[in-house]
Backbone as JSON, one array per atom type, in Angstrom:
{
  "sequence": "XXXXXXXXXXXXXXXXXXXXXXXXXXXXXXXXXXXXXXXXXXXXXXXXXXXXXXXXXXXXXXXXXXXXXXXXXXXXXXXXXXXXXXXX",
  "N": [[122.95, 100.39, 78.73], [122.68, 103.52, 79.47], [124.5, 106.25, 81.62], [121.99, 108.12, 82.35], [119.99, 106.85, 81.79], [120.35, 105.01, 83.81], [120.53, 106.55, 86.42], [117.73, 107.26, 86.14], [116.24, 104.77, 86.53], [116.91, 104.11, 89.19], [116.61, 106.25, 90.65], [113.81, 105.7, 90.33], [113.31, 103.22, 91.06], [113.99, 103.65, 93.62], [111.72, 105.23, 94.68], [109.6, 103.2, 94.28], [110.56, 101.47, 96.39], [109.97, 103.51, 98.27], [107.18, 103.65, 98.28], [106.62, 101.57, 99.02], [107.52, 101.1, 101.46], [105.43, 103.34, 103.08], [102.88, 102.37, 102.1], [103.0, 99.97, 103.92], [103.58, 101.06, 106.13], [101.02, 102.57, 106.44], [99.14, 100.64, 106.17], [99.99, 99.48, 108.6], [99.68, 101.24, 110.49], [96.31, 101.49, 110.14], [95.46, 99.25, 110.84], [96.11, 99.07, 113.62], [94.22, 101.13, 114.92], [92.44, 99.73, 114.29], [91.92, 97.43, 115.83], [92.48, 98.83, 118.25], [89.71, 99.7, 118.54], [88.31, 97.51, 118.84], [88.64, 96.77, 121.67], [89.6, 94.56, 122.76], [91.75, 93.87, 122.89], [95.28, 93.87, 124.49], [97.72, 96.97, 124.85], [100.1, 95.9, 124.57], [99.52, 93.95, 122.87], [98.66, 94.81, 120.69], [100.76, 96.08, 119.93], [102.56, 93.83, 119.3], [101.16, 91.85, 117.5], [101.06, 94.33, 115.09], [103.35, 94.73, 114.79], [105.14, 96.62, 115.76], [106.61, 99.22, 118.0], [105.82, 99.65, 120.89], [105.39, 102.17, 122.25], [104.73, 103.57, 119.44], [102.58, 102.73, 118.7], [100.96, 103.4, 121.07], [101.13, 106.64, 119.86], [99.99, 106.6, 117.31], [97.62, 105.56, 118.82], [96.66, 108.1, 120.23], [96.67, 110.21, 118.48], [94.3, 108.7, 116.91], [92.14, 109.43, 119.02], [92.42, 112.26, 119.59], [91.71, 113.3, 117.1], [89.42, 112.0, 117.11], [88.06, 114.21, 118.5], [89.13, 114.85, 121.24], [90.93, 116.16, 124.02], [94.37, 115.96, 124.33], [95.04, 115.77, 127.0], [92.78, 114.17, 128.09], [92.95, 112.04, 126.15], [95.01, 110.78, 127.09], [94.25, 110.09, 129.46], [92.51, 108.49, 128.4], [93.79, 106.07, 127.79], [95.47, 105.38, 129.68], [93.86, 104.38, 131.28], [92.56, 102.28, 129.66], [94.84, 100.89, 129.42], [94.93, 99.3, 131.97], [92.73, 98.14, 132.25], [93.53, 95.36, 131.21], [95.83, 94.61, 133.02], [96.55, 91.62, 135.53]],
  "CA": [[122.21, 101.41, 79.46], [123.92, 104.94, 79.69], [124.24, 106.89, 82.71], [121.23, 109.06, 82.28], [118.98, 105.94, 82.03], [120.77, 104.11, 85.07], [119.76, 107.33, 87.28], [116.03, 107.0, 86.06], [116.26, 103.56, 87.15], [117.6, 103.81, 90.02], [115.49, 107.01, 91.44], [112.37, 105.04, 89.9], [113.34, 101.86, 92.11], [113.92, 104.03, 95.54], [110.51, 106.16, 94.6], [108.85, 102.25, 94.6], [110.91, 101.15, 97.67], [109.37, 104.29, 99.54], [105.99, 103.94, 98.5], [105.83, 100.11, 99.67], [107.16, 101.38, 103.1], [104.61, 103.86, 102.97], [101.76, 101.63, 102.57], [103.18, 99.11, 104.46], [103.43, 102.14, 107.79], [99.62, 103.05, 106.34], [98.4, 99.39, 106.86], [100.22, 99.1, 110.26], [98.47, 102.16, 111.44], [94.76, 101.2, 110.55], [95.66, 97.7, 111.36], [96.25, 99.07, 115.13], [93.16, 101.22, 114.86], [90.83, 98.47, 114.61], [92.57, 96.4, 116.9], [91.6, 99.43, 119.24], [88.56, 100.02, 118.69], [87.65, 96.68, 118.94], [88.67, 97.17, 123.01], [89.78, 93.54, 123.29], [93.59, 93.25, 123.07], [96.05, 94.55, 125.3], [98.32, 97.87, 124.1], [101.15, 94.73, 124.54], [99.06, 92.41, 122.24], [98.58, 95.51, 119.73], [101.84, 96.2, 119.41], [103.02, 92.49, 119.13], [100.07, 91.95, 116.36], [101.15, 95.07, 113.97], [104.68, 94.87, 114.58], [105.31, 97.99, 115.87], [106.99, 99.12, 119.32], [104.49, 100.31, 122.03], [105.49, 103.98, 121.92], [104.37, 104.06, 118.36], [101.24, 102.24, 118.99], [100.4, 104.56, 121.83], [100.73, 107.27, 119.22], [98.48, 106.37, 116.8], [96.26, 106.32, 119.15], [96.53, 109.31, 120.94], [96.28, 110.56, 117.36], [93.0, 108.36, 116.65], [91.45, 109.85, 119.55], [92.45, 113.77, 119.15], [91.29, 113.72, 115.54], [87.5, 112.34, 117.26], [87.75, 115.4, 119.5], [89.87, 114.39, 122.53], [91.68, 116.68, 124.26], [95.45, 115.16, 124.57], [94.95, 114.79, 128.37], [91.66, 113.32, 128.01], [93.14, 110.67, 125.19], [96.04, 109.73, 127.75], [93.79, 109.37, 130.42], [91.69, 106.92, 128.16], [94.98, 105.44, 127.29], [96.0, 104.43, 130.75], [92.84, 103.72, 131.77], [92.43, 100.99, 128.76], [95.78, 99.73, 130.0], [94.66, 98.48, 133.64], [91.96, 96.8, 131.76], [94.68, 94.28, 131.14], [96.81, 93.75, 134.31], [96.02, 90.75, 136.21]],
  "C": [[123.17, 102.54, 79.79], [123.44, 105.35, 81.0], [122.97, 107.56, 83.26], [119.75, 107.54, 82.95], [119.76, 104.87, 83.59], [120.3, 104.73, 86.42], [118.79, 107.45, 87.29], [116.01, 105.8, 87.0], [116.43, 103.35, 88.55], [116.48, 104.99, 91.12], [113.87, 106.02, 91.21], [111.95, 104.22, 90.81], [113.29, 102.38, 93.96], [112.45, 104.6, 95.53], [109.76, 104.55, 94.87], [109.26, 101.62, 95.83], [109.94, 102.14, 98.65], [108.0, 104.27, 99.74], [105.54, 102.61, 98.96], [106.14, 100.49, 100.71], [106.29, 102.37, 103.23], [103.42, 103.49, 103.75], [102.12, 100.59, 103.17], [103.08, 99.94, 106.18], [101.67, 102.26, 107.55], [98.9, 101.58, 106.95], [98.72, 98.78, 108.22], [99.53, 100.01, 111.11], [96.92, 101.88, 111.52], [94.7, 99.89, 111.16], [95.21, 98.15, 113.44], [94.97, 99.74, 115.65], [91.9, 100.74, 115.03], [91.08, 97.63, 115.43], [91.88, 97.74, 117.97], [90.41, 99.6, 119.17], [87.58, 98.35, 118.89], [87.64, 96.43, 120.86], [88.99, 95.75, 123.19], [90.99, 92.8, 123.47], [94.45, 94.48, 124.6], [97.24, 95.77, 124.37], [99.81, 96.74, 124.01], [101.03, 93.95, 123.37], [99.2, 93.2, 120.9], [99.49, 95.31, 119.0], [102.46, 95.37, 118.89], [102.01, 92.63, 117.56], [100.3, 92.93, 114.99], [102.4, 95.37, 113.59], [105.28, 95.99, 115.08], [106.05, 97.99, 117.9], [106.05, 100.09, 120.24], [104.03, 101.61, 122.19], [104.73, 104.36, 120.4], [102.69, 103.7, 118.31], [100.31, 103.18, 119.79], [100.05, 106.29, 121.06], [99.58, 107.31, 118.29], [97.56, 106.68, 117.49], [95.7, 107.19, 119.59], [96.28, 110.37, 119.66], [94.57, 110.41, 116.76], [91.7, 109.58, 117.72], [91.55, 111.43, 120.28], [91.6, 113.9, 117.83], [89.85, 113.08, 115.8], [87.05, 113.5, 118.22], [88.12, 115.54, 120.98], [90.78, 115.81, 122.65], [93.06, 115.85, 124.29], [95.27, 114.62, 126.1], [93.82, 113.92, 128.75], [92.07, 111.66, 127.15], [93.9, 109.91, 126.01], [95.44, 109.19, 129.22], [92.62, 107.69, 130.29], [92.51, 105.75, 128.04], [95.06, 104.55, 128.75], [94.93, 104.01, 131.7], [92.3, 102.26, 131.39], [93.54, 100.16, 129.48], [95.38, 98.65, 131.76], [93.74, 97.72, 133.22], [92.47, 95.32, 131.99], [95.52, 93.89, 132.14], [96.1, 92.84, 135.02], [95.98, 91.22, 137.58]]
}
């Protein structure tokens, strides 16, 4: 294998590395999605469940629920409103 073909190879293999983390970030985001919308986990249980750390979780959704027409302070007030759901 000459040089030329070792750099195909080699960009080819990082271009398939990036697109499995990709869809592997794409299926952790709808993953967390339906986990919210189903209203029955905790933003603790989410995060645990998709792998993800809480801050990122909280994005998404503050994302999910701008892009149905939320203002941002409206999404974080649903946000920490969902959370007290959950405290004992």
């Amino acid at each position: 294998m000459g040089l030329r073909e070792a750099i195909l190879e080699d960009v080819k293999q990082q271009g398939i590395e990036q697109g499995i983390e990709q869809g592997i970030a794409t299926e952790k985001s709808e993953f967390t999605k339906k986990l919210w919308e189903l209203q029955e986990f905790s933003l603790d249980k989410i995060a645990i469940l998709v792998d993800l750390p809480q801050e990122q979780v909280c994005e998404i959704i503050l994302a999910l629920l701008q892009a149905n027409g939320q203002s941002m302070e409206d999404a974080e007030l649903q946000i920490k409103a969902y959370q007290t759901k959950f405290v004992p």
